[in-house]
Structures are given as structure tokens and as C-alpha cells.
C-alpha angles and dihedrals in degrees: 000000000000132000120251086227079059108054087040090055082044091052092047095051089049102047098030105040107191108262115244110175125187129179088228126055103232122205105266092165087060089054097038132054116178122277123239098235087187083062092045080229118186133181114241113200111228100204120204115238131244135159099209112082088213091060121111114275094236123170146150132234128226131170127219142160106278087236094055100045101112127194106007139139126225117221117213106186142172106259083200122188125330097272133210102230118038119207123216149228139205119238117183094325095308117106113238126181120241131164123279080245105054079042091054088051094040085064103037086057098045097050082050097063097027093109081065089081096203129068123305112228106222125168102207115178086222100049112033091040114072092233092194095063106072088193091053088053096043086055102042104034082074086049091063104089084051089053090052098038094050088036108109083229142000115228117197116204111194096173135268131334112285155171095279098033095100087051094041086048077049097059093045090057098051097044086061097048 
């Protein structure tokens, strides 16, 4: 059964997509093919390593069966505020826009597991749903608990290092004695 949190964030992606302007229309179609909802097909993201933050984000797309996705994390991350710069990725080859937040945890992850050598499976919402098809998101956004629930590991990225990070990392602690 599911929870009634989950059907109203449902409801809220759906109906209030994050806003990502760019001064210049990029070729979604070129990034995106449909997806077979028979099949409950998502995109996982596989993310080129580097050890170095300033690198290029750089990754490909494929698409599978959520059930056959195998090994993947699911990246939970802050949108955070509509922000004046966007940062970019680039997805097979082609530049799309993401926030300066989804672009600081994509780094962080990938010079975690640089040392890997090989690509990092990550399933992103805004990058592995097409944000400019409404019908893509309505259908993908349900899909979300199965993507978590099927995902290897869940990472949670909150934002940057600050001033209240050591109490915040306190209070975790504590809540699991």
C-alpha cells in the first residue's frame, strides 16, 4: 500500500516540475528516447569517474526494465533554490543543464568511488526523467518508490560542508545510539 507522503510528492512533481532555464533550447530529443511503460523502463545514468571535483561531469544513458537494472544507486538530492547559473553535464556527448546542487553531488560521488576505475550507476530525477515531457514525469515520478526500493543504495545529498555540518552529523549520531 502506499503512503499517503508518497501519492501527494507524486502529485507535486508532477504538477510543479523544477524550473531549468537556459538561454539556449538543447536537444532533448537527441538525449532522450521514449520510454516502454509496459516494460516500467528508466534511464540510469552511468557517470565517468575522476578523481579531480573540477572535471567535466560526463555520462551515458541506458534504458532497462526497473527490474533489470542491476547495481545502481539512487540519488536523493536538495533542489535547492532556482539558481541563477545552471551547471552542466555531459550526456552522451549532448550538454544539459542541471542545478549547481545535483552538479556538487554528482562530484562528490564520483571522486568517492574514482578509485573504481570503471562507470558509477546512478539513477538522478533530473537526469534520468526527460523534465520537459509532462507525460514522461507523470508517468515516472510513481515509479519512484520502485526505483529506490530496487536501487543497490540510496545516497542522500543534503549540499556543501558548512557551519552547522559537524552539529547536524551530531544529531545523526545520537538518533541511532
Amino acid at each position: 500500500m502506499r503512503s499517503p507522503f508518497f501519492d501527494l510528492t507524486a502529485l507535486f512533481w508532477a504538477k510543479n516540475p523544477p524550473e531549468i532555464s537556459n538561454s539556449s533550447p538543447l536537444p532533448q530529443a537527441t538525449i532522450y528516447r521514449t520510454l516502454d511503460k509496459a516494460k516500467r523502463e528508466i534511464r540510469i545514468c552511468d557517470l565517468i569517474p575522476s578523481s579531480k571535483l573540477s572535471a567535466p561531469l560526463q555520462c551515458s544513458l541506458r534504458t532497462v526494465p526497473i527490474a533489470q537494472a542491476g547495481n545502481f544507486v539512487a540519488m536523493s538530492y536538495v533542489w535547492g533554490k532556482k539558481a541563477a547559473s545552471i551547471e552542466s553535464i555531459l550526456i552522451d556527448g549532448v550538454k544539459h543543464p542541471i542545478r549547481p546542487n545535483l552538479a556538487a553531488g554528482l562530484r562528490r560521488f564520483r571522486a568517492t568511488f574514482s578509485e573504481q576505475r570503471h562507470t558509477i550507476s546512478v539513477w538522478a530525477d533530473a537526469i534520468c526523467i526527460n523534465q520537459d515531457s509532462i507525460e514522461e514525469r507523470n508517468h515516472q515520478v510513481p515509479l519512484m518508490r520502485a526505483i529506490f526500493s530496487e536501487c543497490e543504495s540510496a545516497f542522500a545529498w543534503l549540499g556543501e560542508e558548512d557551519e552547522t555540518s559537524d552539529l547536524a552529523m551530531e544529531c545523526i549520531v545520537r538518533m541511532d545510539k
